[in-house]
N, C-alpha and C positions, 0 to 999 in steps of 0.2 A: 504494500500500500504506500502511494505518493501521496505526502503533505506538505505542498508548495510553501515557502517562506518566503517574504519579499526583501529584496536586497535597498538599502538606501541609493541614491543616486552616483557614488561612487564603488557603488556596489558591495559593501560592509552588510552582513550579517548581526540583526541584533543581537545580541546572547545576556545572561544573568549569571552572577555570581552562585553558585551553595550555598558558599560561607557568608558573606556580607550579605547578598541580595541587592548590589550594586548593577547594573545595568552596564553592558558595554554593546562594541561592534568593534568584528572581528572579518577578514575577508575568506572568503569560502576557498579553498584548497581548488585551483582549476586542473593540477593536474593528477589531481587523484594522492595525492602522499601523505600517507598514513601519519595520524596525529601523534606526538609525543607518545611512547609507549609507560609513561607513569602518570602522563595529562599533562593540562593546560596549568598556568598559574593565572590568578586574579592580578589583574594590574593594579588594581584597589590595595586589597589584602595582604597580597603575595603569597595567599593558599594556593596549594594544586589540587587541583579536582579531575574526576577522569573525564575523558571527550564527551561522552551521553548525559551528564552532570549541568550540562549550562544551559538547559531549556530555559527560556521566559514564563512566567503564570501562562500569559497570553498563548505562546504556542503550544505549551501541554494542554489549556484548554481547547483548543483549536483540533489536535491532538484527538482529546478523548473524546470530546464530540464525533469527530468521522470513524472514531474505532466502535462508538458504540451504534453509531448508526449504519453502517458501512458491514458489521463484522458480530458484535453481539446481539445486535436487534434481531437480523433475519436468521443466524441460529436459533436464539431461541423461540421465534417463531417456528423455524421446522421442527426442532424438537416439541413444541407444544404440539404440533398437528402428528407430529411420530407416536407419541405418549398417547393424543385422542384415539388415533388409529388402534391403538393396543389395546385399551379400553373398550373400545366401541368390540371389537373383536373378540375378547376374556371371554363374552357372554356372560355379564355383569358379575365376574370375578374380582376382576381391576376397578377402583375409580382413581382417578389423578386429576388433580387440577396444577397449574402453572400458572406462579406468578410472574412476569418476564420486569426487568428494570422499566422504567419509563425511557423511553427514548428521547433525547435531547430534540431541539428544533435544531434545524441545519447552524452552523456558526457564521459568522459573518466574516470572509474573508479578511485577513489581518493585512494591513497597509503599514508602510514602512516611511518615517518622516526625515528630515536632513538634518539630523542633529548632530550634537558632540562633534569633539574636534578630533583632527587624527595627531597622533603620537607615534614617529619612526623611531626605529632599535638599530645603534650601531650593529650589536651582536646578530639582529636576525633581520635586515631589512626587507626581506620578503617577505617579511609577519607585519605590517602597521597593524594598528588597531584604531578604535575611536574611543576616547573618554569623555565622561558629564565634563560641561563646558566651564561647569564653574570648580573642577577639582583641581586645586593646587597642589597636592601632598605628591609624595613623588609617583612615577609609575613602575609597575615592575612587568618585564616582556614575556608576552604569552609561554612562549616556546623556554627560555631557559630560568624565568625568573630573576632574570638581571635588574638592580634598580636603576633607575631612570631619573636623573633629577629635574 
């Protein structure tokens, strides 16, 4: 399953902290190369977190809306009609009934705005990132967690 993310106009991925819950953007890997194999660091923090760690609220909700509607809604609809069938069939041996989750309304497509500034890495210039516009504390870089003054 594909869940489109939108890139700001320089094309930066938004992302979130674990640990702080700081907000950054980060540029999406064009050619495919595997993330740090211990994770990212927070440029905030200077925590490492592993690669699947940096959703926003925003796109885990975005997320578990299309999983439940997309993936757990219509199982458990077949399963309820699998389970009627078996029932209807017992020759009233069986009764079942099924609760299923409520299914979310569809989400509203997530829009991406031109914020934060960017911040280049001696050590990894292939990594910019964007930080909150108004952070002054130092930054520290994705990939090695070097600090950045």
């Amino acid at each position: 399953m594909s869940v489109p993310m939108p890139l700001d106009e320089d094309g930066f991925l938004r992302r979130e902290c674990p640990t702080c819950e700081r907000e950054l953007k980060w540029l999406p890997t064009e050619n495919g190369d595997p993330p740090p194999p211990t994770g990212y660091y927070c440029p905030y923090c200077g925590v490492q977190a592993q690669p699947d760690d940096w959703l926003t609220k925003a796109q885990v909700e975005v997320i578990h809306t299309k999983v439940m509607r997309e993936v757990v809604g219509p199982t458990m609809q077949d399963f309820g009609r699998n389970l009627g069938r078996i029932a209807q069939n017992s020759g009233g041996l069986i009764r079942a009934e099924l609760k299923a989750p409520d299914i979310p309304p569809e989400a509203a497509p997530l829009t991406e705005q031109n914020d934060m500034r960017r911040v280049d890495f001696a050590c990894h210039p292939e990594e910019p990132l964007k930080v909150l516009d108004d952070w002054s504390d130092p930054v520290y870089c994705l990939i090695c967690g070097t600090q950045r003054e």
